[in-house]
N, C-alpha and C positions, 0 to 999 in steps of 0.2 A: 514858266514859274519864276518867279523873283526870289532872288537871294532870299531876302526875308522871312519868304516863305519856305524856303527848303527846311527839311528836316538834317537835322545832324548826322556824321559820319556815324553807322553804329546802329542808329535806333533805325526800329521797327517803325514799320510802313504804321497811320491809323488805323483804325479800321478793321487788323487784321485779329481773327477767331482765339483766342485764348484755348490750349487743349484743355480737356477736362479729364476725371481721375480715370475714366477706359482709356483715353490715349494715351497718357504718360504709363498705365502698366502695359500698353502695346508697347511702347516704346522698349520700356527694360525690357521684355522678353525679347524683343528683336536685338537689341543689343547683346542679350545675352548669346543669342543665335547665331548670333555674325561672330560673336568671339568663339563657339564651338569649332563654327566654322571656319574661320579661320585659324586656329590653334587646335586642332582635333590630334594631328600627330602628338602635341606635347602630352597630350590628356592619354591618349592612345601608350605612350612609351613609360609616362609614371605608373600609370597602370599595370601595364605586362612589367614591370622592372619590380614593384612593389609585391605582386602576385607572386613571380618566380621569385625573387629573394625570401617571402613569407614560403613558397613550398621548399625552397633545399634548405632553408635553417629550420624546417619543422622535419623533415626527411634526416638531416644532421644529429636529431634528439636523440636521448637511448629512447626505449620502451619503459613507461612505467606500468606496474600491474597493480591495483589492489584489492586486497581481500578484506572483508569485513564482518561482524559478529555483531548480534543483538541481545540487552541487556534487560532485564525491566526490574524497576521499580519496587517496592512498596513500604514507605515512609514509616507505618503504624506496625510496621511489623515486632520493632525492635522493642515492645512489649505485647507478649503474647495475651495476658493476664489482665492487660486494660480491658473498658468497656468501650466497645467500640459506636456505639450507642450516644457517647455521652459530645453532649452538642459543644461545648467548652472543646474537647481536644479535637473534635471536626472544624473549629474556625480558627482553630491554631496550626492546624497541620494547613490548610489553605492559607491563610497569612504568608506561613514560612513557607510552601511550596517550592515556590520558586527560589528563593536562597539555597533551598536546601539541595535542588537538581545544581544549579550555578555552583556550589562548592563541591559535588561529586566530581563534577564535571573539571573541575580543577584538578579534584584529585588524581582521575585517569592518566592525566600526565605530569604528575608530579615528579620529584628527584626520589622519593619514596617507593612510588610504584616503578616507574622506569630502570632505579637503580636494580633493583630485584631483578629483573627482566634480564639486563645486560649480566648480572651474578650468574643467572641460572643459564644463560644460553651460551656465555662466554665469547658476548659481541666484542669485548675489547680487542680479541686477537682470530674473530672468523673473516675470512676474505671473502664468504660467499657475502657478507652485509659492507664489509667497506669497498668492494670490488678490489682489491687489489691485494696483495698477503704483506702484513707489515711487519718488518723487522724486530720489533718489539711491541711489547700491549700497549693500546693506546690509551690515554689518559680516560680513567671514569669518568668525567664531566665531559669533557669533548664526547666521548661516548654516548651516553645521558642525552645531550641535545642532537647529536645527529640523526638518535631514533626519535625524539620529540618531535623534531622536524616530518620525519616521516607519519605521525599518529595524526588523526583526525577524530576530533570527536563532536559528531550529529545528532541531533535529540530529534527525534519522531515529533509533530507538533501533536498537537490534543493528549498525548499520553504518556506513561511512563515510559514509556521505550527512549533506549539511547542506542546510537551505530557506532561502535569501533570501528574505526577505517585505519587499516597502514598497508602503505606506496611503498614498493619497493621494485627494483629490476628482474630480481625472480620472483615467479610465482611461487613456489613451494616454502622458500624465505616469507615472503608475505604472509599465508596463511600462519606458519609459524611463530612469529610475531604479533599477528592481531589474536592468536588464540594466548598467548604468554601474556601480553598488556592483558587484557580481560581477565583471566586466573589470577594473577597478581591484585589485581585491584581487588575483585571478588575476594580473596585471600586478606589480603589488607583489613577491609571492612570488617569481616568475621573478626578479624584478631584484633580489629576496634572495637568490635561488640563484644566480644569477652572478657576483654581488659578492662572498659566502660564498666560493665555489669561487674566484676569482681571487686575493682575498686568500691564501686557504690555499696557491697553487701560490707565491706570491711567500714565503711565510712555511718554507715548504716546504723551496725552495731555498737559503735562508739557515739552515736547521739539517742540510741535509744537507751542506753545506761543511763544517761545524763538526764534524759527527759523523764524516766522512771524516778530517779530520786528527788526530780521536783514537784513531781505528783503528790508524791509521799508528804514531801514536807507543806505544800499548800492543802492537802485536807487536814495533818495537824492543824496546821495556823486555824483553818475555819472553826476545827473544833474546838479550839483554844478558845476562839471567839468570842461564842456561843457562850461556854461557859462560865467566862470572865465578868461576860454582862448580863447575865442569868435571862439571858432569850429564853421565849418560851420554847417549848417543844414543836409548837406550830409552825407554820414560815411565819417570816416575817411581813407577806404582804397582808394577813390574815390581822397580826396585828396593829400594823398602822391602816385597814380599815378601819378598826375597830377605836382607833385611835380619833382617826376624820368625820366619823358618826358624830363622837360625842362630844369634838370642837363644833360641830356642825350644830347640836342641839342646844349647847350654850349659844351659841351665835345668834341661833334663833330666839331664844328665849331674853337674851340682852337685849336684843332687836323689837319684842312684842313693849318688855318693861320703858323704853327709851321713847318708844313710840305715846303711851300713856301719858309718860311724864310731860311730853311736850302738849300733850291736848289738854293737863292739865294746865299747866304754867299757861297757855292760850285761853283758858276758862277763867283762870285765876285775874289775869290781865283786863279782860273785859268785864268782869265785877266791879275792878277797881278802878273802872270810869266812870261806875253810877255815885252823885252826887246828891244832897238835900235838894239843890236849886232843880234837876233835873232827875228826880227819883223814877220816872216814871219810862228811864231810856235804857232799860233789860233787855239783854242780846233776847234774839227772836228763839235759841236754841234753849233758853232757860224755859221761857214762856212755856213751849211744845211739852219740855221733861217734867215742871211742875204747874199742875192748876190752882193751887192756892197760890203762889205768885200771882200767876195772872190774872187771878181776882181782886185779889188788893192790888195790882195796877188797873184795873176795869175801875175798882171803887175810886182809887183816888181821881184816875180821869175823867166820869162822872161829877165828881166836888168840884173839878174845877172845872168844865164845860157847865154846872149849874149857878155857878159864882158870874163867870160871862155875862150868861142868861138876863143873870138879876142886873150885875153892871149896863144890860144892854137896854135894860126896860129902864135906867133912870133912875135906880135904886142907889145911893151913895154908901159910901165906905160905914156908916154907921146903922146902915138900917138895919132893922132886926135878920132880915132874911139874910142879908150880905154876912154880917158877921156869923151867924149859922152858919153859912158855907164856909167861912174862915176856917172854925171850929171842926169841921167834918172834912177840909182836906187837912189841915194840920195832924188830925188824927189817922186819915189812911197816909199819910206822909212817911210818919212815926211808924207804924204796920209793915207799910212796904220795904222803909229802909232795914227794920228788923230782919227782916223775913231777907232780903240781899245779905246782911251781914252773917246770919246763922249758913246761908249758904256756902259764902266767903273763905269763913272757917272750915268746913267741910270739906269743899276743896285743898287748902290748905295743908288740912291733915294727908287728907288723900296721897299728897304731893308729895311731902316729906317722908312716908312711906314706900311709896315708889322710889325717890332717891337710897335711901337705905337698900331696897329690893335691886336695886342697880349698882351699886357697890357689889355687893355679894355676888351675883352672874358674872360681872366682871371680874372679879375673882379667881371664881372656879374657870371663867376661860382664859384667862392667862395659866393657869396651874396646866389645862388643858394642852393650852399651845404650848408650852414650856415642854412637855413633855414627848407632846410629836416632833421638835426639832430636835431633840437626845434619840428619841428611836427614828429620826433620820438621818442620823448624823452615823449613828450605829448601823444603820440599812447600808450609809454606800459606804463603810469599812465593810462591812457584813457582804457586798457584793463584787467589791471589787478582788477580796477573797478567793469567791465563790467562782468570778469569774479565770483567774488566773491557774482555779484548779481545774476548770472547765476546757482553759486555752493546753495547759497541760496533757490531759486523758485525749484530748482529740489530735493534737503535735504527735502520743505516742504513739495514738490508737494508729496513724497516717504512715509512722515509722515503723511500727510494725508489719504492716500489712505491705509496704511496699520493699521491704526488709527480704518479704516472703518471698514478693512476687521478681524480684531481683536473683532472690540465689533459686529459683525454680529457670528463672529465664536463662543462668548462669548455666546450669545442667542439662536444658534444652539446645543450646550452643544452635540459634537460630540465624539467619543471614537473611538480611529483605533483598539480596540482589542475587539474582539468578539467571543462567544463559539461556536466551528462546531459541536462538538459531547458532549452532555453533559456524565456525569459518569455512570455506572450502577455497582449494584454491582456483585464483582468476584463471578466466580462459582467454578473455581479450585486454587487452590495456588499455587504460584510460587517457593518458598522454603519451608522444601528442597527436592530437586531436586535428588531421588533416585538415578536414574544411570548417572546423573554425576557425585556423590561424591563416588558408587560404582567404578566406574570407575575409579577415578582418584585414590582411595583408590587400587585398584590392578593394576592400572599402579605405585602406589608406590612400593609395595608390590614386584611387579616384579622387578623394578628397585633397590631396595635392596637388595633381592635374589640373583639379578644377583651378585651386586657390593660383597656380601658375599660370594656368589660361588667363582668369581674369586678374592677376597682377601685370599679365603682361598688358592687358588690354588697357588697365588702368594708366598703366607708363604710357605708352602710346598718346601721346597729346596731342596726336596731329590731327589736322581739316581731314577725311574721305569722302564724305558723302554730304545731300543737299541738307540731309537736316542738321548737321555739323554746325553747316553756314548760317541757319535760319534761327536754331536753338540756341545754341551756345555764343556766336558770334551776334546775330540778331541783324543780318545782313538780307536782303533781298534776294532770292535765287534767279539766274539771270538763264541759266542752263551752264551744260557741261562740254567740255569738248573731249573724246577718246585722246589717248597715248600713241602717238606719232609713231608707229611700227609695220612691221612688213606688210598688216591686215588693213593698214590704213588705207594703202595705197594700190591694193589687188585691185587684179579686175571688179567693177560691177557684175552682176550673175554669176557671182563664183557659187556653187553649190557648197554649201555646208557640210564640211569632212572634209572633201575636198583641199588636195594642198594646188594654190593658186598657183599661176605661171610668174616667175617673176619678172622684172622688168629690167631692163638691159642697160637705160641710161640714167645717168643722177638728177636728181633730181632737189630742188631744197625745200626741207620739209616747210617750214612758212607759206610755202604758196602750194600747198595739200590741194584747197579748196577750189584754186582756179585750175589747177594740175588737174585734180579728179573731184568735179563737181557734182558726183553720185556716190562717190564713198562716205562712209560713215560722219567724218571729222568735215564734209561740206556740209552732210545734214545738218549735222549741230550747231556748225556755224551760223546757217539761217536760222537755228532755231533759236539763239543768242541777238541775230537780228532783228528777230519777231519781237522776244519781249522788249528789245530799246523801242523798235518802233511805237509799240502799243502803252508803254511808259505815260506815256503824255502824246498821245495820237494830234491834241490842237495844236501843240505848241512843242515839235519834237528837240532835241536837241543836238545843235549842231557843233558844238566844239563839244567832244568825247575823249578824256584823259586814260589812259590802260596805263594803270602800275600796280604794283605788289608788294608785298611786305618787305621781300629780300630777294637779291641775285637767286637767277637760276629757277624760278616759279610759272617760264616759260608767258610773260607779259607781252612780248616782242611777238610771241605765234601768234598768240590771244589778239593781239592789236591788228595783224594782218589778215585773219580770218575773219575779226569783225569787218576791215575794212574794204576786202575782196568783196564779200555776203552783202556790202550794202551796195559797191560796186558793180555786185549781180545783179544788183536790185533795176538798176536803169539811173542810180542816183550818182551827181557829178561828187567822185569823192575824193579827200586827199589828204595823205597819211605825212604825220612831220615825226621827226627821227630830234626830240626836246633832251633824249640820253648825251649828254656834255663827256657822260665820264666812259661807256664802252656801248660807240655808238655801233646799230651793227646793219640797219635798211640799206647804206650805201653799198653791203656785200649781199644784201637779199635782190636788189633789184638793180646788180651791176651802175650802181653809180660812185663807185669805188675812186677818189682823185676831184669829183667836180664839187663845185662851189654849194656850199650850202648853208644852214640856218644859218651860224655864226657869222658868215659873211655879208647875211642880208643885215644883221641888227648892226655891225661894227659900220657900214656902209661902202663895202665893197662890191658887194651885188643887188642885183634886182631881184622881186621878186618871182620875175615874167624869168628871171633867168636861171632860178634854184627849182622853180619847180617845172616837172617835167612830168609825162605819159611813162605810164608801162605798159607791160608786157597784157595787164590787165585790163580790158576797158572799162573808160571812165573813171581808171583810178589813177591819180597825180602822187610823187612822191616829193619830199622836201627832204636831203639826209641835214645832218645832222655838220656838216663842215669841217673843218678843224677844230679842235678840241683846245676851249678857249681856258685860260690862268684862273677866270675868276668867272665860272657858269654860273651859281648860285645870284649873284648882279645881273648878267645880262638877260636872267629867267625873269627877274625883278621888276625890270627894266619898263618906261613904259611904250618904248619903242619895241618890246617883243608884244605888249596888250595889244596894243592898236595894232601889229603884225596879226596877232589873231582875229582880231572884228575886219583886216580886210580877208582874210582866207574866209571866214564865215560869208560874208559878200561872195564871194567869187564862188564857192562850191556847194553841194547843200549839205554835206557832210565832211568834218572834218576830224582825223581820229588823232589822237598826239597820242605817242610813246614815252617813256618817262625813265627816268634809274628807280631803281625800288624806295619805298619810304625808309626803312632800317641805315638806309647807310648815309644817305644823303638828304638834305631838307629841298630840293629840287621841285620831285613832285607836289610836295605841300606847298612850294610858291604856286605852282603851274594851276593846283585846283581850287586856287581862290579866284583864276579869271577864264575858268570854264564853264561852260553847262551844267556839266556833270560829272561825277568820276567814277569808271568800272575797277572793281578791286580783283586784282587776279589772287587767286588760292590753287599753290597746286598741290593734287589729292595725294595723301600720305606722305607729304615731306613739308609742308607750311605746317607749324605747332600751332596753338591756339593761344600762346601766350605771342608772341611771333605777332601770327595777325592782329590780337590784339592791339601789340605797340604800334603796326601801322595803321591799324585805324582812330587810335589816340591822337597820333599825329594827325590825320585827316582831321579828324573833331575839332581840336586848340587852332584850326584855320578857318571853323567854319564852313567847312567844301561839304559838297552837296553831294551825296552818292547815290548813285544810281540804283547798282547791285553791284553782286559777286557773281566770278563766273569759275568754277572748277574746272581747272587744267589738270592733263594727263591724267584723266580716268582709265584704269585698266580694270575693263569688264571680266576680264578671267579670274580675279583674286574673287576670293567670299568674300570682301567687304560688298560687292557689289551684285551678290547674285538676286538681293532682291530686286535690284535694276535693270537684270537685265534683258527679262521679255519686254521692258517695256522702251528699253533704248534699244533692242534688238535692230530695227534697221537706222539707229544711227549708228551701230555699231558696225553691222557689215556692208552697208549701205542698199537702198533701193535701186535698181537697175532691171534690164532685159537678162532673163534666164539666157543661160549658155545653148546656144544652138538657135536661138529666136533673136531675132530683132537685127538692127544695123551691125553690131560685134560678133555677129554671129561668124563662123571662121577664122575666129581668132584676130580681127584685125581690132587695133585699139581705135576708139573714137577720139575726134580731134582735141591735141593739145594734154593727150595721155601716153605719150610716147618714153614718158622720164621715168627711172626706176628708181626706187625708193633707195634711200641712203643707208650703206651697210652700217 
């Protein structure tokens, strides 16, 4: 693969599956799971801490007892003498319902009721209610609310019922108490309902005086009225009918004469458009009413339809016949106009009649109206009178009668509240309440735990596991290598439970895998081999950089275990020790003193003479030399580039070791003229802010990563028990069970002679 083509330090491979919403809530719950399990004591000790401190401070409480008494009800009582019937005070009594329970309810523990209670029981100075005997009486107010404190008051829902409750540490005290509040209030009430009603009969009687003497004086006034304006005896609506009839028949009758007058003057007007020239143009309604008109119009238009005639035959103005018709219409001419004008006048008269007759009805109907606005003007004095002595008799008739039913109600000295159940004393106590406070004490408990477990997990920022690497970081998983321990290095077939034999001579943990190529940490190591190999199977990569974020992430093992595994492999390999600042392969593979890289680049040595065979076959080492003023250059350099394209020549695998990225910019020179670069992460101590920065620094060079490989897994913590059926034999490794195969009698197989490092 060409530079070009690499992907950036950091990012995710192509190609690779995006989880969907089932796997991200597998995920939280696993995570959740791994933090139970791993944090279960904290969760376990909030728990039992929070449970036992909620039972000895609920055990540390007194006992409280309380007794309690029932009350009820009934609103409408407080007049015996109403109608109970009457739908006006049934949607008044439900309006007020509820205020009026909310104010009793108040009163029960008023300073009013309470004060009475402490009067009569003489709590100011009993030790059985303050628990202790006091020197002097204690203040009534302090008093007052110390029992207020202890009263409770519960209303029944749906009904009149109400519960007295009072708490106190003796029972017999208790009862005593809830039965005193209740009497008292009871008491109270009555001596509100007689006071009420006695005031009312006194207030009573002093408005019914007052409203008697204005009765009196508004029927004078009406009578006065009456006869000031000499009303008749009748009502008065009797006579403004009699009044409206007879505007009503003047009305009419101005109405019929006006109506006349106009069909005269209308008659009149079209007379006096017949003319001598046109004698003969008489409304058609004359014609119908008189036939002598309309014969002397018949004659006269005959005269001159026979004049025509003659004109038509050729007769002139002088001839005998023509002027006979002259003479015969001039005469019905003369006839017709007569007979219009006799009419004329007729009408006329007629006319002037009717106006006169129309004067007069006008007349007498204004005389009329004149006089129904006096007897309506006298109607609403006349009524508002009437009314006032109306509003009078019904004010007293009202005070009277509830005058009555006041001081009967006064005499009957009724109470609407009465006891259903009187008190008894408690037998068991109410607080405190064991297992609700055990309860609620390790539903704390738990809920801490929790919030602690997962605060802690949340602080916890380090790498442990592969999806660590793959999620959060967005790295390649390359595999894991196990935590370099007594278990690393046991026998192959040790049976499980089993405590192993251990091993007598030292051994250095870096070369685990060629030491014991059946334990656990050699598995892995091939299995770290597999995935390089399979990386890029055409075009594998042969310069391989091992570094880590920071000192101490165990990159140095990682680089040696890659480089043994590929060593195993049958491939010529050879490991170069690029750490300038704390080189350490020349004490892994005893070349502690001889010439190395630095000496090859400065030109002190050969290449043929720094590297050298180990212990390992097929694997070459190059240390690391003397530790030169200015590493950062001679890493630079392009005499160390071309060092590496000849080592890539000469072997087919070449691993370099590196200082970590955090401290030094070393490896970010070294993995811009590699292959590739493996990033080491070791499990639960690299943070993720940590690898981050070193994979930043990879990124801003460009370098091409390979994967990540997780160091020092330790399979026995929860973080990893999901892992561990399925690393199981890389964790204890594969081998011949104890008693079978070539180990069998204890002897070790070749080049496992070394005992792990205490």
């Amino acid at each position: 693969m060409s530079k070009k083509a690499r992907p950036k330090a950091g990012g995710k491979e192509p190609g690779r599956p995006a989880k969907g919403g089932l796997d991200d809530a597998a995920a939280s719950l696993l995570w959740v799971w791994r933090a139970l399990r791993k944090s279960w004591p904290i969760l376990v000790a909030a728990t039992l801490l929070a449970t036992g401190a909620s039972l000895l401070y609920t055990k540390s409480l007194p006992r409280i007892y309380e007794a309690q008494t029932t009350l009820e009800f009934d609103p409408d009582v407080v007049r015996p003498l109403g109608d109970r019937n009457d739908p006006k005070a049934f949607w008044a009594m439900m309006t007020d319902q509820q205020e009026y329970y909310e104010t009793q309810f108040a009163i029960m523990t008023s300073d009013r009721v309470l004060s009475a209670v402490v009067r009569d029981m003489g709590l100011t100075s009993s030790q059985e209610f303050w628990g202790f005997k006091p020197d002097k009486p204690m203040p009534l107010d302090d008093t007052v609310a110390t029992l207020r404190s202890m009263v409770k008051v519960d209303p029944v829902k749906m009904s009149r019922l109400v519960q007295i409750k009072v708490a106190h540490t003796s029972p017999p005290l208790a009862r005593s108490l809830c039965d005193a509040v209740a009497r008292a209030y009871i008491g109270q009430n009555l001596e509100k309902t007689v006071s009420g009603t006695s005031d009312a009969v006194v207030w009573l009687n002093g408005q019914l005086d007052h409203y008697k003497r204005e009765l009196t004086s508004t029927e004078n006034d009406l009578q006065e009225f009456r006869k000031h304006n000499e009303l008749p005896s009748t009502t008065l609506d009797d006579v403004s009918k009699v009044a409206r009839l007879e505007m009503q028949h003047y009305s009419e009758a101005l109405s019929r004469t006006r109506t006349r007058k106009a069909e005269l003057s209308a008659r009149n007007a079209e007379l006096s458009k017949v003319t001598p020239d046109n004698p003969d143009q008489v409304p058609a309604s004359e014609l119908l009413t008189n036939g002598f008109l309309s014969s002397l119009r018949t004659q006269y238009q005959s005269a001159v339809r026979e004049k025509r005639e003659h004109m038509a035959e050729g007769r002139g103005e002088n001839h005998p016949l023509v002027k006979k018709s002259d003479e015969k219409i001039a005469s019905t001419r003369k006839d017709l106009l007569e007979e219009i004008k006799n009419i004329q006048g007729a009408v006329q008269r007629d006319l002037a009649i009717l106006q006169r007759q129309e004067a007069g009805e006008a007349a007498l109907y204004e005389a009329a109206s004149k006089r129904a606005v006096d007897l309506n003007l006298k109607e609403l004095e006349y009524h508002r009178l009437d009314r006032q002595r109306a509003q009078n008799e019904k004010v007293y008739s009202l005070l009277l009668e509830q005058m009555k039913q006041a001081d009967l109600a006064r005499m009957m000295n009724v109470n609407n509240v009465r006891i259903v159940d009187a008190p008894s004393e408690p037998k068991v106590p109410i607080r405190p309440k064991v297992p609700n406070n055990v309860g609620i004490g390790f539903a704390i408990g738990l809920a801490v735990g929790l919030a602690l477990v997962f605060l802690r997990e949340q602080l916890d920022n380090t790498v442990k596991t592969p999806e660590d690497l793959e999620e959060r970081l967005g790295l390649t998983f390359l595999g894991l290598l196990p935590v370099l321990d007594e278990s690393s290095t046991e026998r192959p077939g040790t049976p499980k439970g089993k405590r192993p034999r251990r091993m007598t001579n030292k051994m250095v943990p870096e070369l685990v895998v060629h030491e014991r190529p059946l334990s656990g940490i050699a598995e892995a190591a091939r299995a770290v081999r597999t995935n390089l190999t399979f990386m890029n199977p055409d075009h594998p990569h042969r310069l391989i950089l091992v570094t880590s974020a920071a000192p101490g992430e165990g990159k140095t093992t990682v680089a040696c275990s890659i480089a043994i595994s590929l060593a195993q492999a049958g491939l010529r390999t050879c490991i170069i020790d690029c750490d300038f600042r704390r080189p350490r392969l020349h004490r892994i593979f005893g070349r502690a003193g001889d010439a190395g890289l630095t000496n090859v680049l400065v030109g002190d040595a050969t290449l043929d003479e720094v590297s050298a065979t180990t212990v390992v076959d097929n694997l070459s080492c190059i240390p690391s030399g003397p530790i030169p003023p200015n590493p950062g250059d001679m890493l630079h350099s392009e005499k160390f580039k071309g060092l590496l394209v000849e080592l890539a020549r000469r072997f087919d695998r070449v691993v370099v070791d590196s200082p970590p990225l955090a401290a030094v910019s070393d490896s970010a020179v070294i993995s811009t003229v590699v292959d590739g670069t493996v990033f080491v992460v070791r499990a639960g101590k690299t943070s993720r802010t940590l690898a981050t920065q070193g994979l930043r620094a990879l990124a801003d060079v460009d370098a091409y990563l390979i994967g990540s490989v997780l160091n020092a897994v330790d399979f026995r913590k929860n973080d990893y028990s999901y892992y561990q059926q399925y690393y199981y034999y890389r964790r204890e490794g594969y081998g011949p069970i104890e008693g079978e195969g070539p180990v069998a009698g204890g002897d070790d197989p070749p080049g496992t002679s070394a005992s792990p490092p205490n």
